[in-house]
VEXDREN-73287 format. One record per residue (C-alpha): chain; x, y, z. Coordinates in pm, 1 decimal, padded with zeros to 6 digits, always signed. Layout:
N
mol, x, y, z
A, X, Y, Z
...
This chain:
112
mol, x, y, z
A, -05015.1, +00728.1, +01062.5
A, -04722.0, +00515.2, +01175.2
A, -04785.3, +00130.5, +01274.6
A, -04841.6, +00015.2, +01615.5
A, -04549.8, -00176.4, +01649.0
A, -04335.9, +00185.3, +01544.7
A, -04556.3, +00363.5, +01780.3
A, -04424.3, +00137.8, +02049.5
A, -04028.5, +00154.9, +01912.5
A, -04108.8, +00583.2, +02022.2
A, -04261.1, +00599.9, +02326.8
A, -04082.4, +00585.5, +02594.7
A, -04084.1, +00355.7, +02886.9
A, -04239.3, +00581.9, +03122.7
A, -04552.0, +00654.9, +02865.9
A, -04665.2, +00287.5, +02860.4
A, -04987.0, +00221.3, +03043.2
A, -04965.6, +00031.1, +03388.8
A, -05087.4, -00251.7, +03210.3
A, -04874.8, -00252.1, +02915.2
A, -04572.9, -00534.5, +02812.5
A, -04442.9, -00749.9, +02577.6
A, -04603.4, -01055.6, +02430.1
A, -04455.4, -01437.2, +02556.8
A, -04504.4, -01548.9, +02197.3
A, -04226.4, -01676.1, +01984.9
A, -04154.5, -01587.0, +01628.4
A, -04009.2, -01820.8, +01390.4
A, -03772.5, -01675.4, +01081.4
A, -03589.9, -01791.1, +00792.6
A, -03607.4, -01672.7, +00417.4
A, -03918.8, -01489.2, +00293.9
A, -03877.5, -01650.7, +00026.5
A, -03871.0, -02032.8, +00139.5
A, -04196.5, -01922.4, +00391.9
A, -04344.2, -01790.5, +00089.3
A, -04318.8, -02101.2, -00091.2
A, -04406.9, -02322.6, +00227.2
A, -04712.1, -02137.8, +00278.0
A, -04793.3, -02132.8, -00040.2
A, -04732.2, -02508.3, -00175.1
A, -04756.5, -02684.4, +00154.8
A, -05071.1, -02503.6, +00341.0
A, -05191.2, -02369.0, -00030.6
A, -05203.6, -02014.6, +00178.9
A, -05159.9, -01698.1, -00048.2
A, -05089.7, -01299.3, +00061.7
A, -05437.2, -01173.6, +00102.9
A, -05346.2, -00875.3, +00355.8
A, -05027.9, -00632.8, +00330.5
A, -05032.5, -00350.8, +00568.9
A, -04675.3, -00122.4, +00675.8
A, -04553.4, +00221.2, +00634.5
A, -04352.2, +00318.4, +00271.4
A, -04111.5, +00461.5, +00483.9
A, -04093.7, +00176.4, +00740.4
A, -03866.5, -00174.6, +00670.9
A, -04115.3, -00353.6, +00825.9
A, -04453.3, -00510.6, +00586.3
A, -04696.7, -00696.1, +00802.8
A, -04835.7, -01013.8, +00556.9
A, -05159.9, -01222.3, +00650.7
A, -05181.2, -01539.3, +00450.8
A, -05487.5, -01718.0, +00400.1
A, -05656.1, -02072.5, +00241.1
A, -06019.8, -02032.1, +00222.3
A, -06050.3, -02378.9, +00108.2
A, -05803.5, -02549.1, +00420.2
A, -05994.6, -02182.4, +00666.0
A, -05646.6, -02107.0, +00756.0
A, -05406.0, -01828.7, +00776.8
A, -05078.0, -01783.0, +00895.7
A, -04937.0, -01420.8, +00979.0
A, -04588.2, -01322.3, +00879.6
A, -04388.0, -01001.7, +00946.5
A, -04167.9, -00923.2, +00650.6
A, -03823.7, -00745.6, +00655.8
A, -03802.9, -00708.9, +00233.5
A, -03475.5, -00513.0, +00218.8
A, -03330.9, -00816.6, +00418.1
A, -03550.0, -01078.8, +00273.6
A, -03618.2, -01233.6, +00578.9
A, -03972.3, -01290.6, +00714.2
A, -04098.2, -01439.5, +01059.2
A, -04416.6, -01645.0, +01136.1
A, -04604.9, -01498.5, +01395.0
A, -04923.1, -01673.1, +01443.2
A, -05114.8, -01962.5, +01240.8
A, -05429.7, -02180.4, +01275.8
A, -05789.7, -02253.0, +01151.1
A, -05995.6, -01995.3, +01128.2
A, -06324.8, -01863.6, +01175.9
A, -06474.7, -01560.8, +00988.1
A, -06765.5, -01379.2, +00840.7
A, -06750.9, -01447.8, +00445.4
A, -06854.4, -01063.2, +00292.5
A, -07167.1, -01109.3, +00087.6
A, -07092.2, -01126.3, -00332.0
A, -07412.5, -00935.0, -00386.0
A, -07408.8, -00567.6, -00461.1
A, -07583.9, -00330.5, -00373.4
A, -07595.6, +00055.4, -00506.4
A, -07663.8, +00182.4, -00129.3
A, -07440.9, -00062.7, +00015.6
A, -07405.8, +00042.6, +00403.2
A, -07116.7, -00102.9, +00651.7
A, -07249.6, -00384.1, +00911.0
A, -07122.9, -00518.1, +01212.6
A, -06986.6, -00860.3, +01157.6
A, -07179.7, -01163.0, +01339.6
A, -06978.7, -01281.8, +01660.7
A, -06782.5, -01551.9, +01584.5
């Protein structure tokens, strides 16, 4: 299954929905290395999400404080070592229960 963002790279213009464009939202990039550290020592954020393709350049990241309820989202180029903040901001979320259960079943999360 290849990414969304690849999925868009091979379709072709005329395959888009009606309704389909690009996003007005800037990305800020620099070293993956000095956002890792920023993120990490500055807005004590860590990786809790990694998502991309083995074959694909491209690593999605999702950094997160539970203590600050923030998270920042970063899209990582590793071979190139450069990263680019996407989106950040407080949070809201649905904390998963620490009991357990031997006939655990998957609920719907409360709306936020």
């Amino acid at each position: 299954m290849k990414t969304l963002l690849t999925l868009i790279q091979l379709m072709n213009p005329p395959e888009l929905p009606p309704n389909a464009g690009m996003l007005d939202q800037p990305a800020v990039c620099g070293p993956l290395s000095a956002i890792h550290e920023e993120l990490n020592n500055v807005y004590e954020e860590v990786p809790s999400l990694v998502w991309g393709e083995d074959e694909t350049v491209r690593k999605g990241i999702v950094y997160f404080s539970e203590k600050n309820q923030t998270m920042t989202v970063v899209i990582a180029y590793p071979s190139t070592g450069v990263g680019c903040v996407f989106s950040s901001g407080k949070i809201k979320y649905n904390k998963m229960s620490d009991e357990k259960h031997d006939n655990a079943k998957s609920e719907k999360g409360q709306l936020l």
